[in-house]
C-alpha positions in Angstrom: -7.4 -51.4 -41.6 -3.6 -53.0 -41.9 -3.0 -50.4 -44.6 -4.1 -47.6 -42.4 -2.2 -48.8 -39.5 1.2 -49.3 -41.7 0.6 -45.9 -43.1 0.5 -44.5 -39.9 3.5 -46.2 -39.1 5.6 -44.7 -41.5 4.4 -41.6 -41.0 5.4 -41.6 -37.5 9.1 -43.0 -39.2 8.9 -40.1 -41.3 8.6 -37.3 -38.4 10.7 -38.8 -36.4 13.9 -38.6 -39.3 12.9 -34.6 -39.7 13.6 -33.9 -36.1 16.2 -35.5 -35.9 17.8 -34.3 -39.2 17.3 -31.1 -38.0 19.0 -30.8 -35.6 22.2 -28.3 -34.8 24.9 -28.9 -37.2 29.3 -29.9 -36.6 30.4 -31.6 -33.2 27.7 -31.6 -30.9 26.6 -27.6 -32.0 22.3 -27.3 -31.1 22.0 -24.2 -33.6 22.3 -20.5 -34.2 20.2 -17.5 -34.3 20.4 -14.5 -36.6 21.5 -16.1 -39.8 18.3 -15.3 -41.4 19.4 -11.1 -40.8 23.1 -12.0 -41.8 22.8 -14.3 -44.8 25.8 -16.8 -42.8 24.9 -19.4 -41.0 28.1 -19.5 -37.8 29.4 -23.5 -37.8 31.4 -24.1 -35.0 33.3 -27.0 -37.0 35.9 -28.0 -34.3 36.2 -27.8 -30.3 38.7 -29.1 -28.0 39.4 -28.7 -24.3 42.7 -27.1 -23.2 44.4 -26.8 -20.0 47.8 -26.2 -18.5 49.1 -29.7 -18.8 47.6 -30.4 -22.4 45.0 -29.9 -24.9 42.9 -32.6 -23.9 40.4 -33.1 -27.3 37.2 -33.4 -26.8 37.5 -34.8 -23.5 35.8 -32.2 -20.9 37.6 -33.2 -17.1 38.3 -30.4 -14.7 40.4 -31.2 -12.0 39.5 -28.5 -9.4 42.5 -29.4 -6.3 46.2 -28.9 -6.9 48.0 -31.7 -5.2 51.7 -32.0 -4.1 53.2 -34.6 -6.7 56.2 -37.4 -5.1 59.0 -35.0 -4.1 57.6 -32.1 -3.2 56.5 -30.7 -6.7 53.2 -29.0 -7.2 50.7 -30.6 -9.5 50.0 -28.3 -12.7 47.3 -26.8 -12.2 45.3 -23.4 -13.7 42.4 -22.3 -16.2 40.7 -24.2 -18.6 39.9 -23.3 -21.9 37.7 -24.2 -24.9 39.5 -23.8 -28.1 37.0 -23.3 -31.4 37.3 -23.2 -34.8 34.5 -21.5 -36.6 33.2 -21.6 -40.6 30.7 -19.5 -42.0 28.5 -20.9 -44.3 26.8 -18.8 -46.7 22.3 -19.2 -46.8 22.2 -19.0 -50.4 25.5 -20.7 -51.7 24.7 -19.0 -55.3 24.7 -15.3 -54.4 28.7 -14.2 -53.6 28.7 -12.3 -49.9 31.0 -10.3 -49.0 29.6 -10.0 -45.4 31.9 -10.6 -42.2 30.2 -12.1 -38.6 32.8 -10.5 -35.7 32.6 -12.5 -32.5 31.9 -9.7 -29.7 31.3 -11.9 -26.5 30.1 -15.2 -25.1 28.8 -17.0 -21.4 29.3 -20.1 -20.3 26.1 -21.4 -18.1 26.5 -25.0 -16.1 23.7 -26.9 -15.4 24.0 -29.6 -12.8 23.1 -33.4 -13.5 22.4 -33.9 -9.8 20.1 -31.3 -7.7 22.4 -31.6 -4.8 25.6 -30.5 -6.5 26.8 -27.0 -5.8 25.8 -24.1 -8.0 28.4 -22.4 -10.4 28.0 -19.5 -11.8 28.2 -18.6 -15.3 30.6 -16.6 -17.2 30.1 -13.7 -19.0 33.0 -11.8 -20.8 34.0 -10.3 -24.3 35.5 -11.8 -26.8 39.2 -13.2 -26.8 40.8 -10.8 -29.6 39.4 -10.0 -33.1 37.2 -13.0 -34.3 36.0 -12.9 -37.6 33.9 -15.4 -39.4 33.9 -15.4 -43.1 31.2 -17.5 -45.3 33.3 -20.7 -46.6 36.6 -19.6 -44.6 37.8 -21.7 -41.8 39.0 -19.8 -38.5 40.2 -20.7 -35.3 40.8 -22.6 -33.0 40.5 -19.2 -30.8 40.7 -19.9 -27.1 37.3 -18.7 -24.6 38.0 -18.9 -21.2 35.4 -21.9 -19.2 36.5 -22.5 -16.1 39.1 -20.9 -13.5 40.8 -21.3 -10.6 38.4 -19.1 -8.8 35.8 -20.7 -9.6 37.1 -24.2 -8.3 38.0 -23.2 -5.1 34.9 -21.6 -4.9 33.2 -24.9 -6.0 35.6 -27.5 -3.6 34.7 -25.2 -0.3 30.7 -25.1 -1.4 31.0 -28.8 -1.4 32.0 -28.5 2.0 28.6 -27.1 3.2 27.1 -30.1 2.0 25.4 -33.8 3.6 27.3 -36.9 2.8 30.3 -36.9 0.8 29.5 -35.7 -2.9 29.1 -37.9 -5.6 32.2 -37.4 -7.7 32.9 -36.4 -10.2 30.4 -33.9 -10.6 28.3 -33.7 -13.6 27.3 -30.2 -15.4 26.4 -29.3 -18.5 27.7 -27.0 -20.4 26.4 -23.9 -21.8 28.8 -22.3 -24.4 26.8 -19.5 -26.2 28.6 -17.2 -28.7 27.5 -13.5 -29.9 28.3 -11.7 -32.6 27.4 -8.7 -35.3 28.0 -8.8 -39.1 28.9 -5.4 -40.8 25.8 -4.3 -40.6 24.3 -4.4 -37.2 22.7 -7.5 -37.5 23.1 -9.8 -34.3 24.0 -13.6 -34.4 24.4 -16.4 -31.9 25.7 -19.9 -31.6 25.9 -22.4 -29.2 27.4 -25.6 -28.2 26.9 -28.3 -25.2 29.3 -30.4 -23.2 28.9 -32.2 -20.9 31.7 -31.8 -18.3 33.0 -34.0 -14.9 34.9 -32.3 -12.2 37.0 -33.9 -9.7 40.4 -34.5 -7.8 42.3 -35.2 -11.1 45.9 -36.7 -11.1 48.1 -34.4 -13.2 51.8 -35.4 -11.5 
């Protein structure tokens, strides 16, 4: 009966390390779709936030009010941006390709952490200039567009229409979903979550 029990254990050990192991692939990527039709699995091997005042790395606060900095001076304060750096990686490594993935367009969906937080809506738009992806090339970082100015003042007087004072910052994650063809038709996809805080940031 012990044996059966610490066979079943293991078992369970053994599962649990598939899943996991399975999952998505580079910083924080869940997966892609269409690599089976394209023979390229599309790696998004590198992402960083950008903004007017700095890139920022991997560090996902918006600030969504422009404050007046000591003597007058206007806070920086614009669009921010998700900079990516792509690499295709070839299905079977043994057979040369000479198939090309070309980025076409992308959204950006937020999904909020707390129920009571306003909703934003997502982005849908075309790609960012001619974005190739090549099996064992690098490329990138290319910029795509995640959050702008728009959208925060749309966001700061929504939270006006609320009860109680919000609890800041406000939590969403983020949707980044990337779509593509390769020479041949075939469609692709690849995706990647943050999870981003927005706030009254200090950027005098």
């Amino acid at each position: 009966m012990k044996k059966n029990y610490l066979l079943f254990i293991a078992l369970c050990v053994l599962c649990v390390t598939l899943f996991l192991g399975s999952c998505g692939g580079g910083p924080g990527s869940p997966g892609s779709s269409g690599s089976q039709d394209t023979g390229i699995n599309p790696e998004i091997t590198a992402i960083s936030h950008s903004n007017v005042v700095s890139n920022q790395g991997d560090v996902w606060e918006i600030d969504d009010i422009q404050d007046i900095c000591s003597g007058g001076t206007p806070e920086k304060f614009g669009n921010d941006y998700a900079d990516i750096t792509f690499e295709g990686i070839a299905l079977n490594p043994n057979v040369p390709s000479t198939n090309v993935l070309t980025v076409t367009n992308y959204t950006v969906t937020f999904y909020s952490e707390n129920p009571s937080n306003p909703t934003i809506n997502a982005i849908s738009a075309g790609s960012q200039g001619g974005i190739l992806i090549e099996p064992g090339v690098g490329t990138g970082p290319y910029s795509f567009l995640i959050f702008t100015t728009g959208m925060k003042s749309t966001l700061v007087n929504a939270l006006q229409t609320i009860n109680g004072p919000p609890s800041l910052p406000l939590l969403y994650n983020m949707e980044i979903v990337i779509y593509g063809q390769d020479k041949y038709g075939n469609s692709f996809s690849v995706s990647i979550i943050r999870q981003i805080a927005i706030e009254d940031y200090d950027n005098c």
